[in-house]
N, CA, C and O atoms as a GROMACS GRO file, in nm:
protein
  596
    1UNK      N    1   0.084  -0.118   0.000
    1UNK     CA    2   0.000   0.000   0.000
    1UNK      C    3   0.089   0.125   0.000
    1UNK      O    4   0.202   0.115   0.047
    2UNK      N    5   0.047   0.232  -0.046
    2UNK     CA    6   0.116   0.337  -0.093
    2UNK      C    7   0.084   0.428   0.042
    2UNK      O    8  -0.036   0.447   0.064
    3UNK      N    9   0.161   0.475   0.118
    3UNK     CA   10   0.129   0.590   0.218
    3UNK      C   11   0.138   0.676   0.169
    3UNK      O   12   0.025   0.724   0.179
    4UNK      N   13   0.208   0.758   0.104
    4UNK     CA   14   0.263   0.871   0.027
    4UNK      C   15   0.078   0.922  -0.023
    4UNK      O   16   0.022   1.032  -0.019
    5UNK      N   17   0.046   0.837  -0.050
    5UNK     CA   18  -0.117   0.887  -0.092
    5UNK      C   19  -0.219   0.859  -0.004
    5UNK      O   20  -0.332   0.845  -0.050
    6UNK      N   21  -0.195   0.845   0.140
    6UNK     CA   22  -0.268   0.832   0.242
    6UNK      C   23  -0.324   0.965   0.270
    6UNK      O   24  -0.265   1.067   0.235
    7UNK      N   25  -0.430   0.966   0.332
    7UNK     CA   26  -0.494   1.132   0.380
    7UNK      C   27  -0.400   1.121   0.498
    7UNK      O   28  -0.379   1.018   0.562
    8UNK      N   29  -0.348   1.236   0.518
    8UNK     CA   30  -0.285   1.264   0.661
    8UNK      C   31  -0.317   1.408   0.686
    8UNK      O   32  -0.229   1.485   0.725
    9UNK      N   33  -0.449   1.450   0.665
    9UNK     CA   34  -0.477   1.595   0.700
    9UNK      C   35  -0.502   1.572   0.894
    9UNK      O   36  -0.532   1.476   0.964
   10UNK      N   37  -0.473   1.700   0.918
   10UNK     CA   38  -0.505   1.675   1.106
   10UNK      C   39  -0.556   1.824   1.105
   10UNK      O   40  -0.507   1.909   1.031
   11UNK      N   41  -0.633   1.843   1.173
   11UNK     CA   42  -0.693   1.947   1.271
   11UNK      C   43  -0.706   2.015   1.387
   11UNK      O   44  -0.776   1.941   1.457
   12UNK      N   45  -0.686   2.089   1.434
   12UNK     CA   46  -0.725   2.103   1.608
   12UNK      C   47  -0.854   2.173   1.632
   12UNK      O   48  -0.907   2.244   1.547
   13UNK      N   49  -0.909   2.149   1.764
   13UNK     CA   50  -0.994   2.235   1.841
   13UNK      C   51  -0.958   2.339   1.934
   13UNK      O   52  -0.873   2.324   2.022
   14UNK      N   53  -1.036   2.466   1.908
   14UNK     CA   54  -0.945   2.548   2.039
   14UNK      C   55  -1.099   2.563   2.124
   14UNK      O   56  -1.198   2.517   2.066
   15UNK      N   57  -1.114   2.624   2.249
   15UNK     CA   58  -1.173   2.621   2.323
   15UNK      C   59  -1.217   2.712   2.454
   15UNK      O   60  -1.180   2.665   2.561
   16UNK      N   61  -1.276   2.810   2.456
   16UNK     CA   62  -1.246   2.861   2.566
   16UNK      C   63  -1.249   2.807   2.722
   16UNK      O   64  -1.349   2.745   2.759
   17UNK      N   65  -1.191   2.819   2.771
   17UNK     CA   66  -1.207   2.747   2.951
   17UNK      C   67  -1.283   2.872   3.050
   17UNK      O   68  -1.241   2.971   3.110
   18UNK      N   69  -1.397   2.819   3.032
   18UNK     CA   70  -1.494   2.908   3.096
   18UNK      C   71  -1.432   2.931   3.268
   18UNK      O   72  -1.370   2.840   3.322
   19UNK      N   73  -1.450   3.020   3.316
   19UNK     CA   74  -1.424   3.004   3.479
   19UNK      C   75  -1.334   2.930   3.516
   19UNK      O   76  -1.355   2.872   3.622
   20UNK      N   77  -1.208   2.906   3.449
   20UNK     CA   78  -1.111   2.875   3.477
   20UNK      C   79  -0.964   2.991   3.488
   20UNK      O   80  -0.897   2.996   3.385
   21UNK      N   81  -0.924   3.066   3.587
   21UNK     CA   82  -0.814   3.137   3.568
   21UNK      C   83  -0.681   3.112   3.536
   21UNK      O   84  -0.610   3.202   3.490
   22UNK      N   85  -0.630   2.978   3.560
   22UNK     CA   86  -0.477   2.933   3.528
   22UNK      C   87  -0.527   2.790   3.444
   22UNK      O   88  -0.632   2.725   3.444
   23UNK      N   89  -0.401   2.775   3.376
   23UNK     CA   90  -0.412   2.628   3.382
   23UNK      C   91  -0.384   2.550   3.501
   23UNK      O   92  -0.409   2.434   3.468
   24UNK      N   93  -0.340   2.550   3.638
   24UNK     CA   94  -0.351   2.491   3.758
   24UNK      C   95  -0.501   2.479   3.730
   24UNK      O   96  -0.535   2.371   3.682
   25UNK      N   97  -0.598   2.571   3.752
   25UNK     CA   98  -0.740   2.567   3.744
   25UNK      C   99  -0.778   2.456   3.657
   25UNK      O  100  -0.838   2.353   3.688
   26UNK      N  101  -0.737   2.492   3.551
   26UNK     CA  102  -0.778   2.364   3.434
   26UNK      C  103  -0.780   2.216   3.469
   26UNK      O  104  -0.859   2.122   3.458
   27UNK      N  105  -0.630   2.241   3.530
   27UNK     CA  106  -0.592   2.081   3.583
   27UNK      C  107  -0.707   2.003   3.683
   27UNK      O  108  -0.772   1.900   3.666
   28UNK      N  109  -0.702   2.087   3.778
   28UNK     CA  110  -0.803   2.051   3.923
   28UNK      C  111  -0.941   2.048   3.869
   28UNK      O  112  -0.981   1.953   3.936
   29UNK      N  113  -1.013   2.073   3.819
   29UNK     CA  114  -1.076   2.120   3.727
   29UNK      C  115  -1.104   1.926   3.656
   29UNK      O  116  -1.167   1.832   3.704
   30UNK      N  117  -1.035   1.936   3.547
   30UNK     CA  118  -1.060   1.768   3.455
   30UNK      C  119  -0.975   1.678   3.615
   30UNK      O  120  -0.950   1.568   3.567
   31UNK      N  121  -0.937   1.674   3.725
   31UNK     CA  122  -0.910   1.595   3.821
   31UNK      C  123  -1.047   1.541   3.903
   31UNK      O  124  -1.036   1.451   3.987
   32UNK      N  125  -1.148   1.588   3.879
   32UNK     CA  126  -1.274   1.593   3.968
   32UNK      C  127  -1.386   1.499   3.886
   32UNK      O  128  -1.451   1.527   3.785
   33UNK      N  129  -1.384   1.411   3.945
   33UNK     CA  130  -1.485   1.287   3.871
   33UNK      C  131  -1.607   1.311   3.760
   33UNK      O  132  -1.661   1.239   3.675
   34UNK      N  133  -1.620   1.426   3.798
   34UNK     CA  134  -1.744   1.476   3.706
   34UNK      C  135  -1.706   1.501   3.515
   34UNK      O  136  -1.767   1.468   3.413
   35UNK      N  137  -1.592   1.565   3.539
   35UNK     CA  138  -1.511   1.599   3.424
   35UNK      C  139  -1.438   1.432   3.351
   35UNK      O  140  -1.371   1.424   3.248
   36UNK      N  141  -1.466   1.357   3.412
   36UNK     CA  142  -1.388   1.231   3.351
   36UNK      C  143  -1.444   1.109   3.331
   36UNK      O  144  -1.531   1.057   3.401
   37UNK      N  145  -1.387   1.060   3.220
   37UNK     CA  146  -1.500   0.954   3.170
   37UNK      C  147  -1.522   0.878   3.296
   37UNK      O  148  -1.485   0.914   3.407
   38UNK      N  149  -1.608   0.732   3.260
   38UNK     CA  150  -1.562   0.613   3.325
   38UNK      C  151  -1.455   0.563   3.359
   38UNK      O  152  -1.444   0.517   3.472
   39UNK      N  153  -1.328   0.560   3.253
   39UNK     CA  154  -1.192   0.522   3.270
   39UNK      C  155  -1.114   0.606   3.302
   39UNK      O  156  -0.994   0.589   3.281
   40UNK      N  157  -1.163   0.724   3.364
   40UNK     CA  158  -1.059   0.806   3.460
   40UNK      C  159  -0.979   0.928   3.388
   40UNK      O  160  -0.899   1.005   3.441
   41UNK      N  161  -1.024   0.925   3.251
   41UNK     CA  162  -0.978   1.047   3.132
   41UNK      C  163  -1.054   1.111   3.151
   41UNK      O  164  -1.172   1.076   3.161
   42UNK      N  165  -1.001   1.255   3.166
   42UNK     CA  166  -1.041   1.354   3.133
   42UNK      C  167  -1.167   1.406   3.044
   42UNK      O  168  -1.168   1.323   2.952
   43UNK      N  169  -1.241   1.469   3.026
   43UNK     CA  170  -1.368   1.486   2.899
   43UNK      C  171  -1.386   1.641   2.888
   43UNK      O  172  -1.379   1.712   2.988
   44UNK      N  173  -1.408   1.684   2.775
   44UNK     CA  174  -1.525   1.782   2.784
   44UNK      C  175  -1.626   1.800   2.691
   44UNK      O  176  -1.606   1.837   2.576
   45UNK      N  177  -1.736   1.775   2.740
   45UNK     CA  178  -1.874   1.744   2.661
   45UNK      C  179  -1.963   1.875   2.578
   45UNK      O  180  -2.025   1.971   2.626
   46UNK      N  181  -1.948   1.847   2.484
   46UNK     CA  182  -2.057   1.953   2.424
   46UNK      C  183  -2.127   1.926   2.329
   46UNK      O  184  -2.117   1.816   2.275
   47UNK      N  185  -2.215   2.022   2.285
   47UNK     CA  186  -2.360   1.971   2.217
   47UNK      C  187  -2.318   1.935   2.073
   47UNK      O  188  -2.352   1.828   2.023
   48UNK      N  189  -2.254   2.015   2.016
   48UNK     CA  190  -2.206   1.938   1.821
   48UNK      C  191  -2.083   1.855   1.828
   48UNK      O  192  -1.973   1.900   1.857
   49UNK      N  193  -2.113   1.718   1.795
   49UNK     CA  194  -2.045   1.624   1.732
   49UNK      C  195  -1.902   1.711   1.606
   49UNK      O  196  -1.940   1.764   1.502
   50UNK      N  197  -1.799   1.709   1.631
   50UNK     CA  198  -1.697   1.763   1.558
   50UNK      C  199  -1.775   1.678   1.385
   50UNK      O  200  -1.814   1.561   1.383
   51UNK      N  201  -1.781   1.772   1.261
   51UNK     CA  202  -1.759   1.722   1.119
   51UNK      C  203  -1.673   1.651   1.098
   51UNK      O  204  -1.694   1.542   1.044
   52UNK      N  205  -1.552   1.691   1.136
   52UNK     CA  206  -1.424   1.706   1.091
   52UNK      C  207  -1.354   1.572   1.175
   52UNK      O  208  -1.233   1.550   1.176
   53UNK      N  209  -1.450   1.491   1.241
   53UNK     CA  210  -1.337   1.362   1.299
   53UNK      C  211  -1.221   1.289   1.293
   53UNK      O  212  -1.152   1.255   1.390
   54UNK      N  213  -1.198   1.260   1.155
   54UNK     CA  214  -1.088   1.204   1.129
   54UNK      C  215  -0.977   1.304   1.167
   54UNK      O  216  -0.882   1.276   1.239
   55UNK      N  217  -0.999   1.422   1.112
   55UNK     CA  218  -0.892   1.493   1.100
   55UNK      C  219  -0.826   1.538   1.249
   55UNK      O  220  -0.714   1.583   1.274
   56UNK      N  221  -0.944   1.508   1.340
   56UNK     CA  222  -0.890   1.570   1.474
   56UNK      C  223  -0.851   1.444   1.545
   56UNK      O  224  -0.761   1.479   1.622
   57UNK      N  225  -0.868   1.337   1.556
   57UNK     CA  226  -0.832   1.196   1.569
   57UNK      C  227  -0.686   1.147   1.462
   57UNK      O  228  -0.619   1.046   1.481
   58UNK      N  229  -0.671   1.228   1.374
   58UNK     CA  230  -0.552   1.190   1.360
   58UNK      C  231  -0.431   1.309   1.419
   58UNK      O  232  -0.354   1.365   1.341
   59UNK      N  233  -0.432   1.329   1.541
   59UNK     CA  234  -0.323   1.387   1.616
   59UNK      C  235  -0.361   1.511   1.652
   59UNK      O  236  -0.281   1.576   1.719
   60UNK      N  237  -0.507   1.578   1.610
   60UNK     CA  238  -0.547   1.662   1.691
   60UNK      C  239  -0.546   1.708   1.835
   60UNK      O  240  -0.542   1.618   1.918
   61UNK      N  241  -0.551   1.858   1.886
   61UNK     CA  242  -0.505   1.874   2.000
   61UNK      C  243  -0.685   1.970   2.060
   61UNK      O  244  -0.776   2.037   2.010
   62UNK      N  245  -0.664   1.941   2.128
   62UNK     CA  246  -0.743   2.081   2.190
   62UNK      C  247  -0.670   2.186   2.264
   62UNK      O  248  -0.598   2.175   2.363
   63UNK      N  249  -0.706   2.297   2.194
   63UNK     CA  250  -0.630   2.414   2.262
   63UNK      C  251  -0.697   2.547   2.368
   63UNK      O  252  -0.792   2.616   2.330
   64UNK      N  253  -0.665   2.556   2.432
   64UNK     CA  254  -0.752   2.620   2.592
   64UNK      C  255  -0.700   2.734   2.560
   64UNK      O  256  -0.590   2.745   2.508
   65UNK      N  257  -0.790   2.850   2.596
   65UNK     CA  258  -0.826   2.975   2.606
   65UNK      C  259  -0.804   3.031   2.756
   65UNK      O  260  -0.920   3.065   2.778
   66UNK      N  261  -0.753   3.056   2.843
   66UNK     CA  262  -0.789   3.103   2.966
   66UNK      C  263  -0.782   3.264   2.973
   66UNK      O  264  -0.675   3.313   2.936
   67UNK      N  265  -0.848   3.323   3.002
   67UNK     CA  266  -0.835   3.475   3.043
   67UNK      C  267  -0.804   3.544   2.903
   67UNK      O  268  -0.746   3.652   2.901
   68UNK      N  269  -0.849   3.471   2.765
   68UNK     CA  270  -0.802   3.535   2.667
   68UNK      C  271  -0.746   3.519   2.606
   68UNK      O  272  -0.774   3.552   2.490
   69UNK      N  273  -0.626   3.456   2.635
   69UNK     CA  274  -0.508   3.354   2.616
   69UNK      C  275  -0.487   3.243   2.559
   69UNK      O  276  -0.512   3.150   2.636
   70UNK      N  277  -0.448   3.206   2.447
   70UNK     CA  278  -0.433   3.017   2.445
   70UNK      C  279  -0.292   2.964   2.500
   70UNK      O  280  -0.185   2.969   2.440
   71UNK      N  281  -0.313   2.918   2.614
   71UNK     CA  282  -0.205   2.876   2.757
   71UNK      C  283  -0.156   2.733   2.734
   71UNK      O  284  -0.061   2.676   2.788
   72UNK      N  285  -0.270   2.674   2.614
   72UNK     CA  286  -0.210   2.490   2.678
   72UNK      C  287  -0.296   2.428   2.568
   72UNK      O  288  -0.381   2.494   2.509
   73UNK      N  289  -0.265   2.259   2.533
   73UNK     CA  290  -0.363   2.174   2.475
   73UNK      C  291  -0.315   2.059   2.554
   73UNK      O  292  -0.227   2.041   2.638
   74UNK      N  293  -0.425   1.973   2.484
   74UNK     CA  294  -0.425   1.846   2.535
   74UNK      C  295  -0.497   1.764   2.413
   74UNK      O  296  -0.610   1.766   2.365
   75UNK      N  297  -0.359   1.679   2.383
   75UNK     CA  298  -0.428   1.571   2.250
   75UNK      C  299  -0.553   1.521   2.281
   75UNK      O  300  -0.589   1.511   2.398
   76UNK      N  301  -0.634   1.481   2.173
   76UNK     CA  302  -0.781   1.427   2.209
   76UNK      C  303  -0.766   1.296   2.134
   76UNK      O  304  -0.728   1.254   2.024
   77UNK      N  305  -0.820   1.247   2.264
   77UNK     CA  306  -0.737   1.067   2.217
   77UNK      C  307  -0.894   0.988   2.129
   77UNK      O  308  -0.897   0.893   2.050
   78UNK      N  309  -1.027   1.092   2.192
   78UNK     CA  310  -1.120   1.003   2.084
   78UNK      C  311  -1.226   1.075   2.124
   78UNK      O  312  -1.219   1.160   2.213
   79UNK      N  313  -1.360   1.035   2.042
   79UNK     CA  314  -1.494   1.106   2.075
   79UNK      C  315  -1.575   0.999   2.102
   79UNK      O  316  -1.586   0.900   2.030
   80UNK      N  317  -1.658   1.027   2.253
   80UNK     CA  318  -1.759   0.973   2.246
   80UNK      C  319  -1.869   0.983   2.276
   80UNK      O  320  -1.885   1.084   2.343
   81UNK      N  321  -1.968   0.922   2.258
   81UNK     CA  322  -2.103   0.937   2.245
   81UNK      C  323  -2.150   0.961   2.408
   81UNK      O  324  -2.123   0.877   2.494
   82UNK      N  325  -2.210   1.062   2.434
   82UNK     CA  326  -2.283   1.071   2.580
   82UNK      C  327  -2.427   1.142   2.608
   82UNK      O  328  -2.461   1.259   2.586
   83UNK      N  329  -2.496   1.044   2.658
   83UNK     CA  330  -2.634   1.120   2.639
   83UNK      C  331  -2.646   1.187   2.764
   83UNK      O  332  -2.640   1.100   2.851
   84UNK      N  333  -2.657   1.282   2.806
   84UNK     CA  334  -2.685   1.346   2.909
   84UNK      C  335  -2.837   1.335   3.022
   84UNK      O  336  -2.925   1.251   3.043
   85UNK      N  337  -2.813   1.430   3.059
   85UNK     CA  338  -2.944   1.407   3.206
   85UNK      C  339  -3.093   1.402   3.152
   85UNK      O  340  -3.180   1.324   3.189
   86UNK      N  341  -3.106   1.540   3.020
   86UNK     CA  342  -3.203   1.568   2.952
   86UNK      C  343  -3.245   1.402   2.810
   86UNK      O  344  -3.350   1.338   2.798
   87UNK      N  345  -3.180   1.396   2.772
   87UNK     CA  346  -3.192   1.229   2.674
   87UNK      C  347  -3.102   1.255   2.564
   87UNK      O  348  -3.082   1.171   2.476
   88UNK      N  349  -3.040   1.385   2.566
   88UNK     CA  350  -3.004   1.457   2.468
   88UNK      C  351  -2.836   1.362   2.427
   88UNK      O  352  -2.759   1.314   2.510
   89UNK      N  353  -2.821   1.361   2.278
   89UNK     CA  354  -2.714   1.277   2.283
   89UNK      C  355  -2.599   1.389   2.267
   89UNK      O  356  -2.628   1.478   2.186
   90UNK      N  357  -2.485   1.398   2.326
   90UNK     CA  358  -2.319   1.514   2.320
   90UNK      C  359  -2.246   1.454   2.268
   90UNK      O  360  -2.252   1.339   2.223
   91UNK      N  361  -2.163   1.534   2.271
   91UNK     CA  362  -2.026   1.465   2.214
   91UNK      C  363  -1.948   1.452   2.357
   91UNK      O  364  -1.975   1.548   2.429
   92UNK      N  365  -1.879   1.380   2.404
   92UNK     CA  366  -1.770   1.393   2.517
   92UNK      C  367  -1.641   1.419   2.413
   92UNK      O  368  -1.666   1.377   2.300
   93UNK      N  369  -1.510   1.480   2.428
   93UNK     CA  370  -1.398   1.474   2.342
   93UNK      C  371  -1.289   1.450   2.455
   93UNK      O  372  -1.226   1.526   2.528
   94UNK      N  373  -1.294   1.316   2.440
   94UNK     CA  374  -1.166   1.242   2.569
   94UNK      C  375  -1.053   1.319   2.502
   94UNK      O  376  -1.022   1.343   2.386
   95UNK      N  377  -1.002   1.351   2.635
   95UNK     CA  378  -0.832   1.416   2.626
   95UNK      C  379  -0.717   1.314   2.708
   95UNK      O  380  -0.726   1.242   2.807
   96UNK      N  381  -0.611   1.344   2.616
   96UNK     CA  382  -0.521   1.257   2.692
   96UNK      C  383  -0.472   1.376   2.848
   96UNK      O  384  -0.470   1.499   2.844
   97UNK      N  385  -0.446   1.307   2.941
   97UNK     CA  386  -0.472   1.385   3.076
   97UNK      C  387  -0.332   1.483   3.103
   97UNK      O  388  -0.325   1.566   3.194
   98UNK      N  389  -0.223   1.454   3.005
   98UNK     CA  390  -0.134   1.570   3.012
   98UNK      C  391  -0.156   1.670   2.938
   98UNK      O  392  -0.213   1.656   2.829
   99UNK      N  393  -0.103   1.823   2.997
   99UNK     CA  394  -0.187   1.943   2.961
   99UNK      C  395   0.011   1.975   2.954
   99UNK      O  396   0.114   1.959   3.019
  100UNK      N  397  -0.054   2.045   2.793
  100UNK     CA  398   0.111   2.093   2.692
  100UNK      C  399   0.092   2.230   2.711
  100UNK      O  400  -0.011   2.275   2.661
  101UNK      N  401   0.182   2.325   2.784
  101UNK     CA  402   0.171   2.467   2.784
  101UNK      C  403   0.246   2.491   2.633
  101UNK      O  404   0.330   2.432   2.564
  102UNK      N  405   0.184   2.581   2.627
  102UNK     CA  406   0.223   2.652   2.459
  102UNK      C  407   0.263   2.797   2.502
  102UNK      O  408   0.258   2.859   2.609
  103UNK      N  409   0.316   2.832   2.345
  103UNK     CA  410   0.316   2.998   2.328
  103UNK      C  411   0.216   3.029   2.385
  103UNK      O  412   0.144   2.933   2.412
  104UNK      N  413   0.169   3.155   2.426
  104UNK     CA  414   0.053   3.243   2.450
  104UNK      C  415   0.016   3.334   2.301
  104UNK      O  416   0.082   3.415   2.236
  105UNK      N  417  -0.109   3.282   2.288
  105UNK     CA  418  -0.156   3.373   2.189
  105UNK      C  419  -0.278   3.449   2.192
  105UNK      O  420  -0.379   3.379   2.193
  106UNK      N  421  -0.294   3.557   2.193
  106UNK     CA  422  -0.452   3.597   2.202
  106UNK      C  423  -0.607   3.570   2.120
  106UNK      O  424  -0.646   3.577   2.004
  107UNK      N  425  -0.656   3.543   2.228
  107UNK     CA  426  -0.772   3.512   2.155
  107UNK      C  427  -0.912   3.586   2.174
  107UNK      O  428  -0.961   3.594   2.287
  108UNK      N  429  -0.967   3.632   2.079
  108UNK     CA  430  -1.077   3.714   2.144
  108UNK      C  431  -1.224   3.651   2.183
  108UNK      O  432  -1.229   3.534   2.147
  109UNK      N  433  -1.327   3.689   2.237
  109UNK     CA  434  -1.386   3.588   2.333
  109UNK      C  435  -1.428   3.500   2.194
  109UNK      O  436  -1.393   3.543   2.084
  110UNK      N  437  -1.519   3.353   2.207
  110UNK     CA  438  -1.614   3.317   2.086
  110UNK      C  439  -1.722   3.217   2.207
  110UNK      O  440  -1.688   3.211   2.325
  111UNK      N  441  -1.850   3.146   2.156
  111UNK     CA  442  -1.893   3.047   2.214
  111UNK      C  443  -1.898   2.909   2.108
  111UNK      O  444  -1.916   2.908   1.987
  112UNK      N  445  -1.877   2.800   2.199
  112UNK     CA  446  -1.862   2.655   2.184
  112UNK      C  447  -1.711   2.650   2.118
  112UNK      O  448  -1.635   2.718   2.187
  113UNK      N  449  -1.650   2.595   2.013
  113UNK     CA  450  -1.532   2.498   2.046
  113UNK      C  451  -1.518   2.561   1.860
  113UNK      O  452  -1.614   2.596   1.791
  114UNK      N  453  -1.359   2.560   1.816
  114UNK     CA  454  -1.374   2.622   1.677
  114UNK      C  455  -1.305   2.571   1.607
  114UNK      O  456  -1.198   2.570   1.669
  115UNK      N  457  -1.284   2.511   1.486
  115UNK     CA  458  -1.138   2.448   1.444
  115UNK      C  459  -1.024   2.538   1.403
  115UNK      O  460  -1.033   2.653   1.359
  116UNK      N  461  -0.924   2.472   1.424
  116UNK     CA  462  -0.788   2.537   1.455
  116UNK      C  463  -0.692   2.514   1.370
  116UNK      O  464  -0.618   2.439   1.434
  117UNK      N  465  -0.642   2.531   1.264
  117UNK     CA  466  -0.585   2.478   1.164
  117UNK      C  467  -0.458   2.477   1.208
  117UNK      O  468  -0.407   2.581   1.249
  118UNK      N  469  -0.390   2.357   1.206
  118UNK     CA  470  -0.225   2.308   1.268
  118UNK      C  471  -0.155   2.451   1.186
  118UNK      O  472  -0.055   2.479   1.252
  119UNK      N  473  -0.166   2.541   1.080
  119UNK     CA  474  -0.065   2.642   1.115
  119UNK      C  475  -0.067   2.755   1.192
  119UNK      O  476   0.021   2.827   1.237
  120UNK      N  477  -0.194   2.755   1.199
  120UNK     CA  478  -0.243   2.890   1.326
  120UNK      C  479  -0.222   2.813   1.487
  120UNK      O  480  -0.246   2.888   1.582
  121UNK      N  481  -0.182   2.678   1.518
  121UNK     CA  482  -0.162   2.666   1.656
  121UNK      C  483  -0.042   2.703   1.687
  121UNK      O  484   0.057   2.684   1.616
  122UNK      N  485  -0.044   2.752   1.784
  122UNK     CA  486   0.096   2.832   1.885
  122UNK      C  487   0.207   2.668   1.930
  122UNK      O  488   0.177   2.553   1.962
  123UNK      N  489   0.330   2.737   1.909
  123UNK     CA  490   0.420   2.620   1.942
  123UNK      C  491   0.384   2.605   2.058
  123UNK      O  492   0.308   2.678   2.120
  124UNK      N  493   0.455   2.480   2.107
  124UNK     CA  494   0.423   2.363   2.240
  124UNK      C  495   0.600   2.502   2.339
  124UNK      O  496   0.718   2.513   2.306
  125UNK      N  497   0.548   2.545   2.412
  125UNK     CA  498   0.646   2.532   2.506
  125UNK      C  499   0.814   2.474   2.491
  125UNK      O  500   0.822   2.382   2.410
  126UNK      N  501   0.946   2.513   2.555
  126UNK     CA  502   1.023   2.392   2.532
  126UNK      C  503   1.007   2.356   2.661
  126UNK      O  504   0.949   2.419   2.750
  127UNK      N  505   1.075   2.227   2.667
  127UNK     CA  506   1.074   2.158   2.748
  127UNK      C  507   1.096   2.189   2.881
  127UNK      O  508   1.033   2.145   2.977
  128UNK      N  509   1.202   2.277   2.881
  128UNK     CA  510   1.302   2.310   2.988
  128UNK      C  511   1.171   2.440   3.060
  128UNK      O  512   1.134   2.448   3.178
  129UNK      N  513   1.134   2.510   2.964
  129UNK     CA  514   1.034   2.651   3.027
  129UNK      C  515   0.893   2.563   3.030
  129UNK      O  516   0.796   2.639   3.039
  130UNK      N  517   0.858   2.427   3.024
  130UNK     CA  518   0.734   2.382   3.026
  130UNK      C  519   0.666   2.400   3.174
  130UNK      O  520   0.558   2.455   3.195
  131UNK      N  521   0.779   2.324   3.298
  131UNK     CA  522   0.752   2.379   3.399
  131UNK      C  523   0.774   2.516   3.496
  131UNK      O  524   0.764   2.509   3.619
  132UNK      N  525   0.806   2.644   3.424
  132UNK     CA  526   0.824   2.724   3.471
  132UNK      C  527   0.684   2.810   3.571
  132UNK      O  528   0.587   2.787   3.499
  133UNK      N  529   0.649   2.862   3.649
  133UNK     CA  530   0.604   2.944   3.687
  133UNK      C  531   0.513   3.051   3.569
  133UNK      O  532   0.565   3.136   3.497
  134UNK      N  533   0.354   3.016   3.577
  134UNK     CA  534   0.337   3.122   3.396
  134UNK      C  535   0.370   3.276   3.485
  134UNK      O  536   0.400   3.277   3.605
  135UNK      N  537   0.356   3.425   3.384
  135UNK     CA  538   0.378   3.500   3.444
  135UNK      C  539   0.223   3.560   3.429
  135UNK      O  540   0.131   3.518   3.359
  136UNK      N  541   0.229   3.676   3.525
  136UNK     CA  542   0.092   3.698   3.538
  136UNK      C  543   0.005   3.743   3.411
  136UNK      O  544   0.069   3.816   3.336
  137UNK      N  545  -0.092   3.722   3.380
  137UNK     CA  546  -0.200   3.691   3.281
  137UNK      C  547  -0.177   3.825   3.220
  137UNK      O  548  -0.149   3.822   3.100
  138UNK      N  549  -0.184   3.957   3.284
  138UNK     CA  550  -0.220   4.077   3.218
  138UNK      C  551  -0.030   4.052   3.186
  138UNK      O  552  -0.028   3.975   3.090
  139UNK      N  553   0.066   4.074   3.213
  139UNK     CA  554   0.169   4.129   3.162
  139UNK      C  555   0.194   4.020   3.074
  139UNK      O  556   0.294   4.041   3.006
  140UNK      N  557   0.131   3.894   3.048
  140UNK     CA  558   0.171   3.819   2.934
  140UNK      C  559   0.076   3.808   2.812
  140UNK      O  560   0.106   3.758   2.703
  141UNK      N  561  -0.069   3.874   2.856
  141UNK     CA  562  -0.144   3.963   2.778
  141UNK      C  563  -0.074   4.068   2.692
  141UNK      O  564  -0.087   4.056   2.570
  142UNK      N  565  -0.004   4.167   2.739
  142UNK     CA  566   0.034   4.224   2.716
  142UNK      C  567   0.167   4.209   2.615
  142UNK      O  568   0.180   4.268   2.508
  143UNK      N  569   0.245   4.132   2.664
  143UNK     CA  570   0.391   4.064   2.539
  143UNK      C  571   0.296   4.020   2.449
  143UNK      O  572   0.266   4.105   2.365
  144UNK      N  573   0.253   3.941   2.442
  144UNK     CA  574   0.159   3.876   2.342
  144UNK      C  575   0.080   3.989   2.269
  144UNK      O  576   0.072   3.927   2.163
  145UNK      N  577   0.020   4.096   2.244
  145UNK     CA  578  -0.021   4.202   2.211
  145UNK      C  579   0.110   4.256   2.148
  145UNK      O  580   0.085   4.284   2.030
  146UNK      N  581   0.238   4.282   2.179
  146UNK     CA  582   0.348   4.327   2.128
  146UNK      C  583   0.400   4.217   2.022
  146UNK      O  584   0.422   4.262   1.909
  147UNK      N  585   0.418   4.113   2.037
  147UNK     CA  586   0.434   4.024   1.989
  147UNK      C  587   0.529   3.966   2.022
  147UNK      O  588   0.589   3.898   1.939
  148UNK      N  589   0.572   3.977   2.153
  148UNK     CA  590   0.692   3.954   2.208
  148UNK      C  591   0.658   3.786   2.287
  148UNK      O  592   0.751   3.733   2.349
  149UNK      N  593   0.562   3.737   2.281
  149UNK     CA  594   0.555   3.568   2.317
  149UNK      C  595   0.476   3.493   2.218
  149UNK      O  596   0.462   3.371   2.230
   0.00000   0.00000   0.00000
C-alpha cells in the first residue's frame, strides 16, 4: 500500500475554559470525577459532534483559552457518544490527561469549540520553560499584544 497517498490531513480544536483562571485551574478542574470519563480520562462534553473527525483523531489537540489567552492543549485521544441528564445525545472529546503549555496567543472571546488549523496553533512550550512558573496573565497579555511571546 502506498502511504505517500494516504490522507494525513489533522486538525485542532481550540476552546475557551470558561471560569477557569490558570491552567492549575484547568488541571483541578478535569481531576474531579465529574469531568472524567468512566476510565478516569479527562472529557469535555458539548452539544455538536466535531464534522471534521478524522482529522482531529488523527493527532489533533485541543487548545484552551484562559483569560483570553491560548495557555495549553491536550491531545484528544477520541470522541464519544454521551447522552446526558435531559436524553439529549453530546459529544464527550476524551483528552489525553497531560496538559502541553504553549506559546501564548490571544484570543478574542467566541462560544462553543472552533477548528484550529495546525498552522495557526501556537508552538508547544520547550521543554526546559514547560515547567516554569506562567507569568501573570495581564503582563503576558500584554507581550503577546506586542508580539513579544
Amino acid at each position: 500500500m502506498d502511504t505517500k497517498n494516504q490522507s494525513t490531513k489533522r486538525t485542532h480544536l481550540i476552546k475557551l475554559s470558561v471560569g477557569t483562571e490558570t491552567v492549575d485551574d484547568l488541571a483541578a478542574w478535569q481531576a474531579t470525577k465529574r469531568a472524567q470519563t468512566p476510565d478516569g480520562l479527562p472529557r469535555h462534553v458539548t452539544r455538536m459532534w466535531p464534522k471534521r473527525e478524522v482529522e482531529i483523531l488523527n493527532g489533533g489537540s485541543i487548545y484552551w483559552v484562559i483569560k483570553g489567552v491560548i495557555q495549553c492543549r491536550q491531545t484528544v485521544m477520541r470522541l464519544d457518544e454521551y447522552i446526558s441528564q435531559d436524553g439529549i445525545r453530546r459529544c464527550a472529546i476524551v483528552l489525553d490527561p497531560q496538559i502541553i503549555r504553549t506559546q501564548t496567543s490571544l484570543k478574542r472571546p467566541f462560544q462553543g469549540w472552533r477548528y484550529l488549523p495546525v498552522s495557526d496553533a501556537p508552538p508547544d512550550l520547550p521543554k526546559g520553560r514547560a515547567s516554569e512558573e506562567p507569568l501573570p496573565v495581564e503582563l503576558n497579555r500584554a507581550l503577546a499584544e506586542i508580539g513579544v511571546l
